[in-house]
DRENDO-1510 file (C-alpha; in Angstrom, 1 decimal, always signed):
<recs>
REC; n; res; u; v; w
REC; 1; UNK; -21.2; +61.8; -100.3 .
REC; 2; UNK; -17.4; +62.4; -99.3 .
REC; 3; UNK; -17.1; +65.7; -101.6 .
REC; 4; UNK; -20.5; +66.8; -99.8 .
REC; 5; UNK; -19.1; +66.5; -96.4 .
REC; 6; UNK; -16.0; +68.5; -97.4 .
REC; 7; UNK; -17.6; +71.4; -99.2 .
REC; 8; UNK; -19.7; +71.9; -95.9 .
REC; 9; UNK; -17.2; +71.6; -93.5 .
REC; 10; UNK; -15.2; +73.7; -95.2 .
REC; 11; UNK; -18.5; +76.3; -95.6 .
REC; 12; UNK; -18.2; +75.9; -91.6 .
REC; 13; UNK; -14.9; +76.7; -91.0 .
REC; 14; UNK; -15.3; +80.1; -93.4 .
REC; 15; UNK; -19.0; +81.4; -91.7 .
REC; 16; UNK; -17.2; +80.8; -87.9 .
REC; 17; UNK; -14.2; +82.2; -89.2 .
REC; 18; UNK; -16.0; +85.5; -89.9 .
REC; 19; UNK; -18.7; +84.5; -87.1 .
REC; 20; UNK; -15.5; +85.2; -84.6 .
REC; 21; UNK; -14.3; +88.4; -85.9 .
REC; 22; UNK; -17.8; +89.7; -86.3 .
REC; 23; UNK; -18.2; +88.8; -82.7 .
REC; 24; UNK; -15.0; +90.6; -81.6 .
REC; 25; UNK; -16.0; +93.3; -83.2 .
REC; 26; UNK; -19.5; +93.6; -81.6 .
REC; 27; UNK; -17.6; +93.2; -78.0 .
REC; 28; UNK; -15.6; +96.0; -79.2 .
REC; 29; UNK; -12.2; +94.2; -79.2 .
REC; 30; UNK; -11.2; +96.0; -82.7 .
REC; 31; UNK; -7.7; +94.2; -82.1 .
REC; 32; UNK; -9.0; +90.6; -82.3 .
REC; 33; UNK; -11.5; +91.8; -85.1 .
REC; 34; UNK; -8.9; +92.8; -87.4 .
REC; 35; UNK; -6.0; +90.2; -86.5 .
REC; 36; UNK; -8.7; +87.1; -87.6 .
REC; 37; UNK; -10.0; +89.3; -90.4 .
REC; 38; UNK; -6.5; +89.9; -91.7 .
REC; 39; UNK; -5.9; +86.1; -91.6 .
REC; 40; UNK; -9.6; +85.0; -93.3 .
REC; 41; UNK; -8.3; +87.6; -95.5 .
REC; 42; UNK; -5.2; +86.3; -96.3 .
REC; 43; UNK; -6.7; +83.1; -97.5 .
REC; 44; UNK; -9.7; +84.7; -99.1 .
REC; 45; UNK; -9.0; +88.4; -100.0 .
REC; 46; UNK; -12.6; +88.9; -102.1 .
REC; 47; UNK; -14.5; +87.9; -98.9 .
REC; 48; UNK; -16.7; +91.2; -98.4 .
REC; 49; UNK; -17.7; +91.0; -95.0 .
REC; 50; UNK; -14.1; +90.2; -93.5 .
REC; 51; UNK; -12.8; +93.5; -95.5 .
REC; 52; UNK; -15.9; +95.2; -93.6 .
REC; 53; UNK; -14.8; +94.3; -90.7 .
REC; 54; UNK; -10.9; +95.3; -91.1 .
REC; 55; UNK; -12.3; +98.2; -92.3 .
REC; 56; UNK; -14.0; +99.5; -89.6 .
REC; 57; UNK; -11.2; +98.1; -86.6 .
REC; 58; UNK; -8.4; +99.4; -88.3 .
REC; 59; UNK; -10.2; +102.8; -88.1 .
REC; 60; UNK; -11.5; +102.7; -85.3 .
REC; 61; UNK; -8.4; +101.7; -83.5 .
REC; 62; UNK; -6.3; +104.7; -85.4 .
REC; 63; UNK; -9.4; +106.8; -84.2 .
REC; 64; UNK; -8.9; +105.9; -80.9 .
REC; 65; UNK; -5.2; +105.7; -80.7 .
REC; 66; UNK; -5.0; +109.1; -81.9 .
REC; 67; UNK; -7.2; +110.5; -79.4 .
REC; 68; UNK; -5.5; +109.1; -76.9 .
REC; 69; UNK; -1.9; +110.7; -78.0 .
REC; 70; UNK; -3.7; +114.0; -78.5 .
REC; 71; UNK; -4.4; +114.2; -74.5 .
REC; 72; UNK; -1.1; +113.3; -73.7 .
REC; 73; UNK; +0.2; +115.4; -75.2 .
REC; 74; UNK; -2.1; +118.5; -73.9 .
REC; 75; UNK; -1.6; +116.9; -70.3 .
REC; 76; UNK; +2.5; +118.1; -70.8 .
REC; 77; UNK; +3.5; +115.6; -68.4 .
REC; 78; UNK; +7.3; +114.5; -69.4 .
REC; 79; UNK; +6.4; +110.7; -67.9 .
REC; 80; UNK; +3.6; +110.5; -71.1 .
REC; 81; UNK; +6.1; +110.3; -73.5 .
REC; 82; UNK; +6.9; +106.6; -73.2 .
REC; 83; UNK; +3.4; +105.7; -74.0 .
REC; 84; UNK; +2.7; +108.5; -77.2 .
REC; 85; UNK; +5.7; +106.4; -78.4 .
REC; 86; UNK; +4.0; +103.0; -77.8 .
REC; 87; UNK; +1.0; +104.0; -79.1 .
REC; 88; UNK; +3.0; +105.6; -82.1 .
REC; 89; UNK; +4.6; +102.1; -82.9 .
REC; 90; UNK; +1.5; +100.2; -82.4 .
REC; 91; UNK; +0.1; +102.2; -84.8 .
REC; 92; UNK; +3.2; +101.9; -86.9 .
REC; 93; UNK; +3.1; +97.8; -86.6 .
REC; 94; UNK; -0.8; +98.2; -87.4 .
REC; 95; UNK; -0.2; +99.7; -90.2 .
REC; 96; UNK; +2.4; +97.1; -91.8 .
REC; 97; UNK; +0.4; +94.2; -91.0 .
REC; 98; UNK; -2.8; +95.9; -92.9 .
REC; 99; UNK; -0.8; +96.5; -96.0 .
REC; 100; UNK; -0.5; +92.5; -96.2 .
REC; 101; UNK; -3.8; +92.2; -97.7 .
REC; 102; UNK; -4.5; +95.7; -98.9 .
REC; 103; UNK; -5.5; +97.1; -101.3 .
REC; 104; UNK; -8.6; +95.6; -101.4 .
REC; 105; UNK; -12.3; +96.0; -103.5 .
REC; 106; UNK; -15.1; +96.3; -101.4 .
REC; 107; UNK; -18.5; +97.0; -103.6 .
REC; 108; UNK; -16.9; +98.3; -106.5 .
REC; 109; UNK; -14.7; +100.7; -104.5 .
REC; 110; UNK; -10.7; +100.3; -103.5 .
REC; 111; UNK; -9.6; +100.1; -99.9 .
REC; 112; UNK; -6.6; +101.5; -99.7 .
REC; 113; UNK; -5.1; +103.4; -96.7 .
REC; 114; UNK; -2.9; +106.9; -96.9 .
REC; 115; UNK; +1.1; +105.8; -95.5 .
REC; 116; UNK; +1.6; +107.2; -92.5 .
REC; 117; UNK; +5.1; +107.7; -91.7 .
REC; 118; UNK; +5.3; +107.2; -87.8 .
REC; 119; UNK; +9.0; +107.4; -87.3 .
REC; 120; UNK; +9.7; +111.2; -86.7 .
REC; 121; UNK; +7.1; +110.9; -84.1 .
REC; 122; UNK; +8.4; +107.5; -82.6 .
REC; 123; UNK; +12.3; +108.7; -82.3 .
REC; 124; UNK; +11.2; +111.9; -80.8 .
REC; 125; UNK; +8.8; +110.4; -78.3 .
REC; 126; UNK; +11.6; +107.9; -77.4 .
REC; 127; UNK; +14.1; +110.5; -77.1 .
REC; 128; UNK; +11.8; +112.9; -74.8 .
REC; 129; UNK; +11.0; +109.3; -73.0 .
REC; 130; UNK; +14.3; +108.9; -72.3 .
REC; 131; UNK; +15.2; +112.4; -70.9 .
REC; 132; UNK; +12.6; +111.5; -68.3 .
REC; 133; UNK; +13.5; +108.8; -67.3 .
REC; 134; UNK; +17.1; +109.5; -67.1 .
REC; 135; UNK; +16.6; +112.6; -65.1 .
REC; 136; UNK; +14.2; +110.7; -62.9 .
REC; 137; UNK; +16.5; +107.8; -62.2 .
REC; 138; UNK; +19.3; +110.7; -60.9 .
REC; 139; UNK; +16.3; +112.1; -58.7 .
REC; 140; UNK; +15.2; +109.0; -57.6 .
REC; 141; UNK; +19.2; +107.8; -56.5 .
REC; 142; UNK; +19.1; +111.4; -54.1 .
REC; 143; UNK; +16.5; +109.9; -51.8 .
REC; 144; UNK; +19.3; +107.3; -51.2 .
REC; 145; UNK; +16.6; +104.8; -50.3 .
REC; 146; UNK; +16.5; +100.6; -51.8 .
REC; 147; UNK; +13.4; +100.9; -53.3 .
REC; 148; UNK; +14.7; +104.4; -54.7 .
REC; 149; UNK; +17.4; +102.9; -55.6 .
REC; 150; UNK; +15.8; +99.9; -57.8 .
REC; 151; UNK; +13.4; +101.9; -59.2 .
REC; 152; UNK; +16.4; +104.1; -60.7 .
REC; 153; UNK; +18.0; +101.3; -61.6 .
REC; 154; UNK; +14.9; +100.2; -64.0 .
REC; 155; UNK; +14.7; +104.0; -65.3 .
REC; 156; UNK; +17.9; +104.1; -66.0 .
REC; 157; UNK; +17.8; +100.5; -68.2 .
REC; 158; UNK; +14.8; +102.2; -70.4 .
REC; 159; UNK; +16.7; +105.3; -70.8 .
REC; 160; UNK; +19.7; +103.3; -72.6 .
REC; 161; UNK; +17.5; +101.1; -74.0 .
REC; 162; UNK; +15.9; +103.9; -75.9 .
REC; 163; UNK; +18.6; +106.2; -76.3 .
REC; 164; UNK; +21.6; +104.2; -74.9 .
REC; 165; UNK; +24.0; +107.6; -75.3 .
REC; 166; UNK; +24.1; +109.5; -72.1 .
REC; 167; UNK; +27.2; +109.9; -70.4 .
REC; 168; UNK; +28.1; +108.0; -67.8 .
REC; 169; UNK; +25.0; +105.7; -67.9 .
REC; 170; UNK; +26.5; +102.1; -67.3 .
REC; 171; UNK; +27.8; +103.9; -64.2 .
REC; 172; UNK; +24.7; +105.1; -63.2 .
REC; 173; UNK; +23.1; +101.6; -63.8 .
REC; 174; UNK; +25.9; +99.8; -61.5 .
REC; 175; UNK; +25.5; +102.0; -58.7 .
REC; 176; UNK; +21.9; +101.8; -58.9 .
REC; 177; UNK; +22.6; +98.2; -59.3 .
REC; 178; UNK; +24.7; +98.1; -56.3 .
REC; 179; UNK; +23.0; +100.5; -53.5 .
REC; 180; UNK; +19.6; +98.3; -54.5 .
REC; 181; UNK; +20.7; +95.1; -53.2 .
REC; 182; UNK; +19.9; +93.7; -50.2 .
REC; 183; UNK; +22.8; +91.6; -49.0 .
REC; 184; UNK; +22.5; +88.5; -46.1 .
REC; 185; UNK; +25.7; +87.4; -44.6 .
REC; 186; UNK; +25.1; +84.0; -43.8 .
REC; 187; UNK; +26.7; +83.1; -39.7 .
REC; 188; UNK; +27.1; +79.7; -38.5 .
REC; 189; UNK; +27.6; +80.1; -34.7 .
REC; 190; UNK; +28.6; +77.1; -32.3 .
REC; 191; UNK; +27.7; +77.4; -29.0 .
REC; 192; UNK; +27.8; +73.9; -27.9 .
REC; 193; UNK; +31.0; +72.1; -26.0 .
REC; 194; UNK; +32.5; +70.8; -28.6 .
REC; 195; UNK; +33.8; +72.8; -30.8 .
REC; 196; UNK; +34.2; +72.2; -34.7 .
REC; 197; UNK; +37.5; +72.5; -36.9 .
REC; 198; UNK; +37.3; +74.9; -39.3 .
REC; 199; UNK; +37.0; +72.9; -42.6 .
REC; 200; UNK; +33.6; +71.4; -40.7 .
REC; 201; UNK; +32.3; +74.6; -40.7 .
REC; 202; UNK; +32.6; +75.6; -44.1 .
REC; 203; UNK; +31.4; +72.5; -44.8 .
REC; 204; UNK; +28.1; +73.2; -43.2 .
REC; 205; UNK; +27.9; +76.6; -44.9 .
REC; 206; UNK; +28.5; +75.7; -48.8 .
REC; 207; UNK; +25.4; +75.8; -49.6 .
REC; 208; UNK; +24.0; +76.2; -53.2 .
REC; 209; UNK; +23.8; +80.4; -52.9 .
REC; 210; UNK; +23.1; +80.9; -56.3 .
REC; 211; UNK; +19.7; +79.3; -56.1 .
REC; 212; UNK; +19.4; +81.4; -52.7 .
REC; 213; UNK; +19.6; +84.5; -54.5 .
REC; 214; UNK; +17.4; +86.3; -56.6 .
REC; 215; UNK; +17.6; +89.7; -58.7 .
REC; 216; UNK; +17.6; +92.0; -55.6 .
REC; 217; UNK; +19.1; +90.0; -53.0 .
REC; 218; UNK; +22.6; +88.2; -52.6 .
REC; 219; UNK; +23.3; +85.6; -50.3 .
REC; 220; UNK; +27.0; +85.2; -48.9 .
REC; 221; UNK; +28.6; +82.9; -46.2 .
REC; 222; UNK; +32.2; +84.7; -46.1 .
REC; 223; UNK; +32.4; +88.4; -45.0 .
REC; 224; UNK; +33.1; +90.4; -48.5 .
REC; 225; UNK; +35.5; +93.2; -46.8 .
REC; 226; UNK; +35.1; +95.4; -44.1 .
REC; 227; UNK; +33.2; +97.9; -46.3 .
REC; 228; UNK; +30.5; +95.7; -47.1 .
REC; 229; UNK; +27.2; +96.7; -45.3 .
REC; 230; UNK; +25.1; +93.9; -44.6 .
REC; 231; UNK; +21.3; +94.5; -44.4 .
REC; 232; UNK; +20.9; +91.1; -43.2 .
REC; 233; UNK; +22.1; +88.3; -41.0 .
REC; 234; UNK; +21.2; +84.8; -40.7 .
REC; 235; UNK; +22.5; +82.9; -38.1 .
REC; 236; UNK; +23.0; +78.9; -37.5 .
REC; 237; UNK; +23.5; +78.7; -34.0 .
REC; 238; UNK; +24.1; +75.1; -32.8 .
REC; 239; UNK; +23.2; +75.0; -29.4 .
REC; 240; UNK; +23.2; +71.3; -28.2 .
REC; 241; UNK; +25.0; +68.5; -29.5 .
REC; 242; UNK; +24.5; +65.1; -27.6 .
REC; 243; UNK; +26.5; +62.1; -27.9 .
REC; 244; UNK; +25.3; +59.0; -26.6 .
REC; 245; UNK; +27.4; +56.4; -25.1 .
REC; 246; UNK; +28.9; +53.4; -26.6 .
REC; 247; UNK; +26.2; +51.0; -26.0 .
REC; 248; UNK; +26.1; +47.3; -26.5 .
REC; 249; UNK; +23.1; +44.8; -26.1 .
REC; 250; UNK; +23.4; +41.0; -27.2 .
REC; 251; UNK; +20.5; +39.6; -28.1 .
REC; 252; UNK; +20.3; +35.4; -27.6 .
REC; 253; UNK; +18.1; +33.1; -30.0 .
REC; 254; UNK; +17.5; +29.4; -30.3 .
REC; 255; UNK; +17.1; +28.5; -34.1 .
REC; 256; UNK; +15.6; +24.8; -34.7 .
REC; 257; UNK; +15.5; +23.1; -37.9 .
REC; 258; UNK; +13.9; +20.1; -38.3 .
REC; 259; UNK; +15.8; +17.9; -41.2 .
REC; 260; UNK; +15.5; +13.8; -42.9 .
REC; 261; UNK; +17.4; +11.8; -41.3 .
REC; 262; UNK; +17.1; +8.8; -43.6 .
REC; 263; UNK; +14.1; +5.9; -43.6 .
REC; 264; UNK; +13.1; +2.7; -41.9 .
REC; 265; UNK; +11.4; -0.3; -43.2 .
REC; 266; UNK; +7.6; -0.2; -42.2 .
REC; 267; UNK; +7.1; -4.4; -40.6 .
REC; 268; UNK; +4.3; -5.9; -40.5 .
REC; 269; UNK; +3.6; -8.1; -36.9 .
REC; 270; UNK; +6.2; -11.0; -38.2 .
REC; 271; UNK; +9.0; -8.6; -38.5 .
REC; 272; UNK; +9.1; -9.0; -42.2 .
REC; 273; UNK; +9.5; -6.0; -44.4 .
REC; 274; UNK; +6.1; -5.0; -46.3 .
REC; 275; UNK; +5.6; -4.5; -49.6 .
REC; 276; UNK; +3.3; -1.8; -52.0 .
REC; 277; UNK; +1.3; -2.8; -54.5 .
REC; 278; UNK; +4.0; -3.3; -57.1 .
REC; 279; UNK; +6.5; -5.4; -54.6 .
REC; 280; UNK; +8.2; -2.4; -53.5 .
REC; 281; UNK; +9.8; -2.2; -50.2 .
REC; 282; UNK; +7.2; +0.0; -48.0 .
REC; 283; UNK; +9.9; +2.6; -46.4 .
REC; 284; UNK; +8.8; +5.9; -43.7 .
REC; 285; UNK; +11.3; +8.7; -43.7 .
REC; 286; UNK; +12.9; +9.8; -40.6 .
REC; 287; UNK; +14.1; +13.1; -39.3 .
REC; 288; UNK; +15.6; +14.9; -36.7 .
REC; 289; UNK; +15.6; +18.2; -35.4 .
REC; 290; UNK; +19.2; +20.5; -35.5 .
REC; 291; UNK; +19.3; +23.3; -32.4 .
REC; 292; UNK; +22.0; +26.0; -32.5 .
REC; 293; UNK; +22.4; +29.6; -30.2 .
REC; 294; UNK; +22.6; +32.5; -32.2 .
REC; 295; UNK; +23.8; +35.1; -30.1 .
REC; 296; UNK; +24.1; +38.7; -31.8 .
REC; 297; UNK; +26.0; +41.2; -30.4 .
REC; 298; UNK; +24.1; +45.2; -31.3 .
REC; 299; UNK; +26.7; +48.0; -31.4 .
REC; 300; UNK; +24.7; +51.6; -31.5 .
REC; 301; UNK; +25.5; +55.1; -30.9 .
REC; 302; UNK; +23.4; +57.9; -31.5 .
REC; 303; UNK; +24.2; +61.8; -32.4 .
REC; 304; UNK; +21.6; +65.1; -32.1 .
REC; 305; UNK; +22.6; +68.3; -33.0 .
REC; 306; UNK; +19.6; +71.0; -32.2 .
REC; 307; UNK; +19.8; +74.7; -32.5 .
REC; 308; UNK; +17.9; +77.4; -34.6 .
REC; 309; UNK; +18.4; +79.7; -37.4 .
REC; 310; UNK; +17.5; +83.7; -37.0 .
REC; 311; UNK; +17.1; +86.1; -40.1 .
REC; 312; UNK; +17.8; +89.1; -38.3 .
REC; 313; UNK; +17.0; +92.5; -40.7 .
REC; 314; UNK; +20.0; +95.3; -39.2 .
REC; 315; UNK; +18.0; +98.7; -40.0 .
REC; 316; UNK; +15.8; +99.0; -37.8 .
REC; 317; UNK; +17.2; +95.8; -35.8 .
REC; 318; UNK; +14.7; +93.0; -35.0 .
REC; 319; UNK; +15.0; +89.4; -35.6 .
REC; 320; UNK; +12.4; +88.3; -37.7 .
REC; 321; UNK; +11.9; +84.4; -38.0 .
REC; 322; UNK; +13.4; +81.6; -35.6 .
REC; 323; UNK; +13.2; +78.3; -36.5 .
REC; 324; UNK; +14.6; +75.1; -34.6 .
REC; 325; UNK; +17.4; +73.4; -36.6 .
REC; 326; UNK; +18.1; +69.6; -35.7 .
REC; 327; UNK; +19.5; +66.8; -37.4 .
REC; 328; UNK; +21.1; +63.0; -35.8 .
REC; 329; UNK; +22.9; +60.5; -37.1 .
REC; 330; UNK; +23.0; +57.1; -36.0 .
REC; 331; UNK; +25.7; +54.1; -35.7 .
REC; 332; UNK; +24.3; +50.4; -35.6 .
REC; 333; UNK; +26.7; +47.6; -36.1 .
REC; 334; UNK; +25.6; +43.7; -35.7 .
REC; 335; UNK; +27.6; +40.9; -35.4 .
REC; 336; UNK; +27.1; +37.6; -34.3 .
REC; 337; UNK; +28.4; +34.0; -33.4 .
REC; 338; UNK; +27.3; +30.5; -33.2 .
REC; 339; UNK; +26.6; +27.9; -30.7 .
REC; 340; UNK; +25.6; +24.6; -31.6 .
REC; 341; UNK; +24.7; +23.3; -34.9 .
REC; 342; UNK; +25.0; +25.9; -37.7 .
REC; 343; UNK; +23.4; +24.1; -39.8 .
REC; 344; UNK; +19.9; +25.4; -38.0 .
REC; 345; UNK; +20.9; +28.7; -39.4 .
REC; 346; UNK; +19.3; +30.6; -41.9 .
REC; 347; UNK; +22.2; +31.7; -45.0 .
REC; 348; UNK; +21.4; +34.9; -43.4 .
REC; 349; UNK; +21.8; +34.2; -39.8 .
REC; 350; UNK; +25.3; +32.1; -41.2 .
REC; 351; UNK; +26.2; +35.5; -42.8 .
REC; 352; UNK; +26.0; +37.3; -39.4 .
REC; 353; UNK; +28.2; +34.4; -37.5 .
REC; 354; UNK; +31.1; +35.8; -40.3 .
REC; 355; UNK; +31.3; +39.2; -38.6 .
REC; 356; UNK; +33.2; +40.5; -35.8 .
REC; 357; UNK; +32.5; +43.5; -33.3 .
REC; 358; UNK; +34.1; +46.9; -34.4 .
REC; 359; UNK; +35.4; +49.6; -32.7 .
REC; 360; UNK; +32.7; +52.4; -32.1 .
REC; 361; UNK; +33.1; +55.9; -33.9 .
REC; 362; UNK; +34.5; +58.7; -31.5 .
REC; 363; UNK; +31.9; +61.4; -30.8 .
REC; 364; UNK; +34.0; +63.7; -33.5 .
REC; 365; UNK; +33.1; +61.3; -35.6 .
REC; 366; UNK; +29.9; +61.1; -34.8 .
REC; 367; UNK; +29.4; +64.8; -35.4 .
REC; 368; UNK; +30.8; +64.7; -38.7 .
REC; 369; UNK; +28.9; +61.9; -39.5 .
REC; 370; UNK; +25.6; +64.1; -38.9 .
REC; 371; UNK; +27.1; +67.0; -41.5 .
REC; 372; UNK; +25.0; +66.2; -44.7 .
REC; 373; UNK; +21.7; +66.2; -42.2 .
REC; 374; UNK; +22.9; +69.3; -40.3 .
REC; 375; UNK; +23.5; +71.1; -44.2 .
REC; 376; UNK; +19.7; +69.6; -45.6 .
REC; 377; UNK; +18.3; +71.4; -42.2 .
REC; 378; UNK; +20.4; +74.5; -42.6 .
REC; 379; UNK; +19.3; +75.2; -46.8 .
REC; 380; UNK; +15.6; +74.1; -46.0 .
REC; 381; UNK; +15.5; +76.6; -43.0 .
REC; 382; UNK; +17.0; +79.3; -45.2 .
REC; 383; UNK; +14.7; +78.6; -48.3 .
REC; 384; UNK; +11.9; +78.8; -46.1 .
REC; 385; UNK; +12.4; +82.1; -45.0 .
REC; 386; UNK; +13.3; +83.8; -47.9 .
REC; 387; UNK; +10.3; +86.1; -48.0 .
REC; 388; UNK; +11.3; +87.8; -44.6 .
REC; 389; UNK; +14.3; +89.1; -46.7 .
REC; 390; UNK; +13.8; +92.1; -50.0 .
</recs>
């Protein structure tokens, strides 16, 4: 029964096997056809209708292939010549991966393809490629435009990449490079009353830039020289920053515990002790309740910074997001003492009477103490409106 059930499962995997490159080929997807006919045929190279099937893709795609590179070449448009040389190595890589099961016998006749030797054609086409788009990166760099500029820089890649031997070309590809970036100075700005110390503000600006930019724009939060044209500016302006006073509340609580305080004898109506069913002493616990004043002394002061953040684009000049910016930080200090018996106290509540009041923070420090908020606000702003800036 077992051998059964493997002969026929592996009959199935053979007919859909050949079921799935017929059916490519009937959709016309002569690729597919002949990539699973080349692998039924690896395994099975006497299978007839597999070696039909390659058959008829692999020419069938050379047919078409060729056809194609014929009308490129009568449109004489230099910007063809990259594709007549894809076409001519697709044709070449075609070709290669046939010959892995070829020759083959097909009703009593060989199937056998004529070597075609695609290089000449290939390091011509890629040398005429090249030409064009070396010459069009230069004409594309005299429009003296950023997209102009990016788009050279691509054309000029290709050209080296093909060719890789025109003078000056890893000039051509930095300055392409270069005059294609969009650069954003990044400005923190305090308009507020009190004023930070410098080492604050840089601080606040080191921010993780290389995750900020990207392969056409550069982030910076230090001016590069006085050369350096910026295209963008985004600016942190702190408007507001509010301290709050030193405040102080106490806050009063009566804590009662009641406790055993030891046992008295239960009498009966002579006054004599009673006793339990085995003769013990009958005794009734006692207890008391324990009262003690926890009063807690609450220290807070609170700090808000608001603001905004601008991306301003400088040619033409328009500002073209605002956000609000805002971040707080907050100081809360308890301590406590004891009136009474402490013993009322939770271990908690004892914990508390062990502290002492503490000098409050100075409003600098409150400000610096609201940095790592201020910095979160400052990257998330930024992040957020990176697609106003290309």
């Amino acid at each position: 029964m077992k051998k059964v059930v493997s002969i026929s499962f592996i009959l199935l995997l053979i007919l859909s096997g050949c079921s799935s490159s017929r059916k490519q080929l009937e959709k016309g997807n002569y690729e597919a056809a002949l990539d699973k006919a080349v692998k039924q045929l690896r395994k099975d190279s006497r299978d007839t209708k597999q070696i039909s099937i390659l058959d008829k893709a692999f020419r069938t795609l050379n047919e078409q292939d060729n056809e194609r590179i014929r009308y490129l070449k009568m449109e004489e448009k230099p910007a063809n010549w990259d594709e007549i040389y894809q076409i001519n190595k697709r044709m070449s890589d075609r070709q290669a991966y046939v010959r892995t099961v070829t020759p083959l016998e097909l009703n009593g006749k060989t199937i056998e393809y004529t070597y075609v030797d695609y290089m000449p054609e290939m390091v011509a086409a890629k040398r005429k490629s090249a030409d064009f788009y070396y010459a069009h990166g230069n004409e594309l760099m005299k429009n003296k435009l950023k997209e102009s500029y990016r788009q050279a820089y691509y054309e000029f890649v290709r050209a080296k990449e093909y060719v890789g031997n025109y003078e000056g070309i890893d000039n051509k590809i930095d300055d392409a490079k270069y005059f294609g970036m969009s650069r954003v100075l990044i400005i923190l700005q305090n308009k507020s009353l009190i004023k930070f110390d410098q080492e604050f503000e840089e601080d606040l600006l080191s921010l993780d830039l290389p995750r900020l930019n990207s392969e056409w724009v550069e982030y910076h939060t230090r001016d590069l020289d006085q050369n350096t044209k910026y295209d963008y500016f985004v600016n942190v302006n702190v408007r507001n920053i509010f301290v709050s006073p030193d405040q102080t509340m106490q806050k009063d609580t009566v804590v009662k515990k009641v406790v055993e305080d030891g046992f008295s004898y239960q009498l009966d109506k002579k006054g004599n002790v009673m006793k339990d069913s085995l003769g013990n002493d009958i005794k009734t616990r006692k207890y008391k309740t324990l009262q003690c004043a926890l009063i807690e002394t609450i220290q807070s002061k609170t700090c808000q910074i608001n603001g905004d953040v601008e991306v301003i684009q400088v040619n033409p000049s328009k500002v073209l997001k605002k956000d609000p910016l805002g971040a707080q930080s907050d100081f809360e200090y308890v301590s406590a003492r004891a009136l009474g018996d402490i013993q009322a106290l939770s271990q908690a509540q004892i914990e508390k009477t062990k502290t002492k009041a503490v000098p409050f923070p100075s409003d600098m420090e409150m400000v610096l103490r609201c940095s790592d908020a201020l910095k979160r606000a400052i990257n998330g702003a930024i992040q957020s409106n990176k697609r106003f800036i290309n």
